[in-house]
N, CA, C and O of each residue as an XYZ file, in Angstrom:
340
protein
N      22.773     19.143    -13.859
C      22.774     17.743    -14.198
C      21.647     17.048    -13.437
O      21.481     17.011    -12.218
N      20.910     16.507    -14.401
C      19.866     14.956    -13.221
C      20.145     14.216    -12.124
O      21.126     13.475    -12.062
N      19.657     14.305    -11.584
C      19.967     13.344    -10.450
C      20.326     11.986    -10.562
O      21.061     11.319     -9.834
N      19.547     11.593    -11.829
C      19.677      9.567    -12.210
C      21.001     10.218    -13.128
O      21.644      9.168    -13.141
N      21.554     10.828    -13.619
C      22.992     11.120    -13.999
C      23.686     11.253    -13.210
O      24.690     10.543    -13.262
N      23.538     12.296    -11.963
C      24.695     11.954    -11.151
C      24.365     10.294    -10.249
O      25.206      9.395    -10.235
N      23.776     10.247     -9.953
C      23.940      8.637     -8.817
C      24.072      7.623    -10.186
O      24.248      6.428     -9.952
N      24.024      7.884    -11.017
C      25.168      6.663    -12.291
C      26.105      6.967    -12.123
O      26.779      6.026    -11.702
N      26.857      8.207    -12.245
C      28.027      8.210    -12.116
C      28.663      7.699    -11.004
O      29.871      7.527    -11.172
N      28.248      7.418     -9.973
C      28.686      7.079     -8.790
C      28.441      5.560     -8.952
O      29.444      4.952     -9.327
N      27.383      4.846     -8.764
C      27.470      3.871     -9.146
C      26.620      3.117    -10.355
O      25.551      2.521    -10.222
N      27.493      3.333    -11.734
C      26.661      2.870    -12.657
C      25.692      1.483    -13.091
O      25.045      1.444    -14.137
N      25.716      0.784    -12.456
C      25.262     -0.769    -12.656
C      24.811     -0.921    -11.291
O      24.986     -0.275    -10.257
N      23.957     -2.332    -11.705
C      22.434     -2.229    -10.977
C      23.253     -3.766    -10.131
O      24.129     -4.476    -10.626
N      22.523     -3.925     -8.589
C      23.488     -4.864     -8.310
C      22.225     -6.003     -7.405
O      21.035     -5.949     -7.095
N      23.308     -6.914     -7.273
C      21.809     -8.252     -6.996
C      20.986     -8.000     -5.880
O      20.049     -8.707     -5.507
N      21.597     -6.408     -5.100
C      20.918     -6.324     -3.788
C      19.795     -5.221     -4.382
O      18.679     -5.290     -3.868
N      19.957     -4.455     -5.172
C      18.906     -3.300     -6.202
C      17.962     -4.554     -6.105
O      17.413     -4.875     -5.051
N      17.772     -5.446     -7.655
C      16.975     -6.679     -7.823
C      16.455     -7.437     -6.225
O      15.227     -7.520     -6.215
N      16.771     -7.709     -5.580
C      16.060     -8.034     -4.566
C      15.560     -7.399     -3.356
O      15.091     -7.936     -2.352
N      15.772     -5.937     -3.665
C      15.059     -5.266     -3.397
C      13.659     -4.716     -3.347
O      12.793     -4.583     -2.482
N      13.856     -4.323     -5.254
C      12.376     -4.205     -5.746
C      11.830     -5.226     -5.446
O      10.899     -4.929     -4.698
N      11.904     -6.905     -5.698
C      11.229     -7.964     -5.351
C      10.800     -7.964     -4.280
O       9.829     -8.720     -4.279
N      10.955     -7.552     -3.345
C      10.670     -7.456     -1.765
C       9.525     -6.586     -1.328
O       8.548     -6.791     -0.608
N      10.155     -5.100     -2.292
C       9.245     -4.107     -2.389
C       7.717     -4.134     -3.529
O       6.704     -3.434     -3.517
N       8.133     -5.225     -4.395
C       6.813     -5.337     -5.412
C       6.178     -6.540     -4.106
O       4.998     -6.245     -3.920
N       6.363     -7.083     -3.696
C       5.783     -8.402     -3.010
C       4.874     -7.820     -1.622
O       3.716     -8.106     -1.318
N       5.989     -6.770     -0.808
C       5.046     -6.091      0.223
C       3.640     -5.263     -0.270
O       2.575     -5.174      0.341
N       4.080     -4.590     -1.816
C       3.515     -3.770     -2.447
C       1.811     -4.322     -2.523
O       0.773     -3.858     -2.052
N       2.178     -5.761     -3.513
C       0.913     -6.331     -3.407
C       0.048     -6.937     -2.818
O      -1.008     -7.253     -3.366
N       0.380     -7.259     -1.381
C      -0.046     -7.215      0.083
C      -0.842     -6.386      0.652
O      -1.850     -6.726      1.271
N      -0.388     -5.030      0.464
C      -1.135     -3.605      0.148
C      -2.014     -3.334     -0.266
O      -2.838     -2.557      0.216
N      -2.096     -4.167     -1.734
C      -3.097     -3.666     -2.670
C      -4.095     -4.633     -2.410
O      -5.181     -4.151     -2.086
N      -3.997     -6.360     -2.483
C      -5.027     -7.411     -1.854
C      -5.756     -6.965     -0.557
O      -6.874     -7.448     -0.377
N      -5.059     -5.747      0.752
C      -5.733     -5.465      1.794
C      -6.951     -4.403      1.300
O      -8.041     -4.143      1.810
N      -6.318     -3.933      0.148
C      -7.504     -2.793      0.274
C      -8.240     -2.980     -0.831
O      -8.952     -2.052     -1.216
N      -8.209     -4.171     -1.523
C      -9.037     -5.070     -2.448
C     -10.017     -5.916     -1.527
O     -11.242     -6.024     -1.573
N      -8.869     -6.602     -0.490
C     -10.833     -7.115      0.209
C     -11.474     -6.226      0.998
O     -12.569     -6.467      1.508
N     -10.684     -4.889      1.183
C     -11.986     -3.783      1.717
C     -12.998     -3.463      1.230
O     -14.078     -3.461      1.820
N     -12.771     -3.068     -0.188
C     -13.786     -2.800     -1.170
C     -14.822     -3.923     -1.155
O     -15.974     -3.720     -0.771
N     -14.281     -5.407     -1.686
C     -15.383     -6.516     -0.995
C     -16.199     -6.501      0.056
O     -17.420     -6.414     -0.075
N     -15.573     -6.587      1.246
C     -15.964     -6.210      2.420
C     -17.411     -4.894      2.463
O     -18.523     -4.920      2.990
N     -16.808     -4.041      1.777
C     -17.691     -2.632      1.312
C     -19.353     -3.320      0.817
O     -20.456     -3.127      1.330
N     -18.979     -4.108     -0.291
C     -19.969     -4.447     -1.250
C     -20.491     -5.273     -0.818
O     -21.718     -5.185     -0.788
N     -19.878     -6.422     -0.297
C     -21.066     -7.428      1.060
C     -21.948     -6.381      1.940
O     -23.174     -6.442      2.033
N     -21.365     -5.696      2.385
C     -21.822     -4.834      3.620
C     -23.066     -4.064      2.962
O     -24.132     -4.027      3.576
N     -22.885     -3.267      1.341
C     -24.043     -2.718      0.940
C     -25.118     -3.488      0.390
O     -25.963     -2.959     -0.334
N     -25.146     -5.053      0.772
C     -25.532     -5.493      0.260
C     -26.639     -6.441      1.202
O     -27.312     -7.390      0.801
N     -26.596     -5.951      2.356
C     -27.425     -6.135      3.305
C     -28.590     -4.888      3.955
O     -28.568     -3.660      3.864
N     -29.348     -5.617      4.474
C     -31.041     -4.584      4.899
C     -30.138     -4.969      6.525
O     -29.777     -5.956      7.166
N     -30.108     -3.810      6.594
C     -29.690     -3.573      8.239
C     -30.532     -2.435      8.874
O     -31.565     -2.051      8.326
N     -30.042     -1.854     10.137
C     -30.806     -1.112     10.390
C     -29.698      0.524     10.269
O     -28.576      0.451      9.766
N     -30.122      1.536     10.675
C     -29.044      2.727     10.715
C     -28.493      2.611     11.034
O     -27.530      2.827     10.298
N     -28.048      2.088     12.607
C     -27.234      2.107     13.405
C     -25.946      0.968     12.990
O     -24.717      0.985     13.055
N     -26.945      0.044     12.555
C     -25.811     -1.508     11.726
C     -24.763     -0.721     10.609
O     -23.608     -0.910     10.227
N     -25.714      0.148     10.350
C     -25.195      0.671      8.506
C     -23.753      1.916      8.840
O     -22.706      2.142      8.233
N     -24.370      2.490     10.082
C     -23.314      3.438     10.274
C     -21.973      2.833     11.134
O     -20.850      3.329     11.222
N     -22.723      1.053     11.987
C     -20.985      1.015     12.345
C     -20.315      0.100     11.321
O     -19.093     -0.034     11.389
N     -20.924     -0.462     10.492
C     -20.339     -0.811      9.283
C     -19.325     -0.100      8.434
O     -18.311     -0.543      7.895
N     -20.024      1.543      8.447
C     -19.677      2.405      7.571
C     -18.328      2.891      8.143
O     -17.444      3.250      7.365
N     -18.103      2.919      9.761
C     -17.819      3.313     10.370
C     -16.226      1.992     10.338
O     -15.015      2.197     10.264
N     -16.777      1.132     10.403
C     -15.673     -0.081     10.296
C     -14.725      0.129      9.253
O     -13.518      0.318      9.406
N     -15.534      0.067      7.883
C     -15.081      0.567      7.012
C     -14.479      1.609      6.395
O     -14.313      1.550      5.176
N     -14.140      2.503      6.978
C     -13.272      3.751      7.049
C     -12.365      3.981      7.932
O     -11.380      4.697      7.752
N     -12.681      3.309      9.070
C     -11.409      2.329     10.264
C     -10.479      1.034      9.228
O      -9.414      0.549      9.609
N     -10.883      0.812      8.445
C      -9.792     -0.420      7.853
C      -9.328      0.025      7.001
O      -8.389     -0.660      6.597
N      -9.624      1.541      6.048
C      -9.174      2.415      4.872
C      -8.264      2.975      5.575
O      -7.186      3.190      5.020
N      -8.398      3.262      6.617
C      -7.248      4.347      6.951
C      -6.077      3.503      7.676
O      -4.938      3.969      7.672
N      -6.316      2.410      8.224
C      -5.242      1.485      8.702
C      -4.451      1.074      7.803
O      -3.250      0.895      8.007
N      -5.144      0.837      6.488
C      -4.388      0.411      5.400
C      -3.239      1.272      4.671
O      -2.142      1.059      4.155
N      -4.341      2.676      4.982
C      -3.413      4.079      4.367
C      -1.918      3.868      5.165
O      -0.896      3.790      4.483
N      -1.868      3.799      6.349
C      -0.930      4.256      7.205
C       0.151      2.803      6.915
O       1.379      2.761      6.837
N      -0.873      1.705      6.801
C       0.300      0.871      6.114
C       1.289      0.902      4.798
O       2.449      0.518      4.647
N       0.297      1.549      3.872
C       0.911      1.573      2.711
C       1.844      3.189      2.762
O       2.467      3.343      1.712
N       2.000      4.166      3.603
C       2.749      4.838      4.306
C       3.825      4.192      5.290
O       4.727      4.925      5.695
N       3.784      2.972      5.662
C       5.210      2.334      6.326
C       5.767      1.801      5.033
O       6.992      1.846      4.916
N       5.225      1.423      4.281
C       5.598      0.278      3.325
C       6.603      1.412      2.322
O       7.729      1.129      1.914
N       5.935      2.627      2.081
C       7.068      3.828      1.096
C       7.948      4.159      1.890
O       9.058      4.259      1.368
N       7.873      4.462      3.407
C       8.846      4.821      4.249
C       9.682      4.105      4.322
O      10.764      4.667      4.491
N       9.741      2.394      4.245
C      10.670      1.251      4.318
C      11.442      1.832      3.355
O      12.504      2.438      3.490
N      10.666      1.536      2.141
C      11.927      1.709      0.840
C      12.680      2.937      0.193
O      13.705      2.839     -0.483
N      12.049      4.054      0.487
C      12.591      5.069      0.533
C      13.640      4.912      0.487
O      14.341      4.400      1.360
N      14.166      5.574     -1.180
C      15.322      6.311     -1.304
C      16.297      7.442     -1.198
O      16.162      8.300     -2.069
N      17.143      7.610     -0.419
C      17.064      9.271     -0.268
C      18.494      8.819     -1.576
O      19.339      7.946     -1.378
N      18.417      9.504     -2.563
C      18.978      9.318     -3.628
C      20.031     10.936     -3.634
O      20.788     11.176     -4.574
């Protein structure tokens, strides 16, 4: 048997704490996605300057420091909601 068959059977109907859940979880979600939307900005300002190597690599360098901060956020953010179903 499925798994979304058995946890219906247990509890079939969806309840106001489910619904404000996802809302919570779509809302952190897109928090997530705006951080690593103005990275990419951030990215494209940045290539969009005459710097020198050293400017370009701690730029580059910044910029792969704020990708991966973000990663590890959007890794708390699945760990929050995590279902163990």
């Amino acid at each position: 048997m499925a798994p979304e068959a058995i946890s219906s059977m247990f509890f079939p109907y969806k309840t106001i704490y489910d619904e404000a859940w996802d809302e919570e979880w779509a809302q952190d979600w897109k928090k997530i996605t705006d951080i690593f939307d103005k990275i990419e900005q951030l990215e494209e300002l940045f290539n969009s300057l005459y710097v020198s190597v050293l400017r370009e690599l701690s730029q580059q360098k910044l910029i792969l420091d704020l990708k991966k901060y973000a990663y590890s956020l959007s890794k708390v953010i699945i760990d929050k909601y995590k279902r163990y179903d």
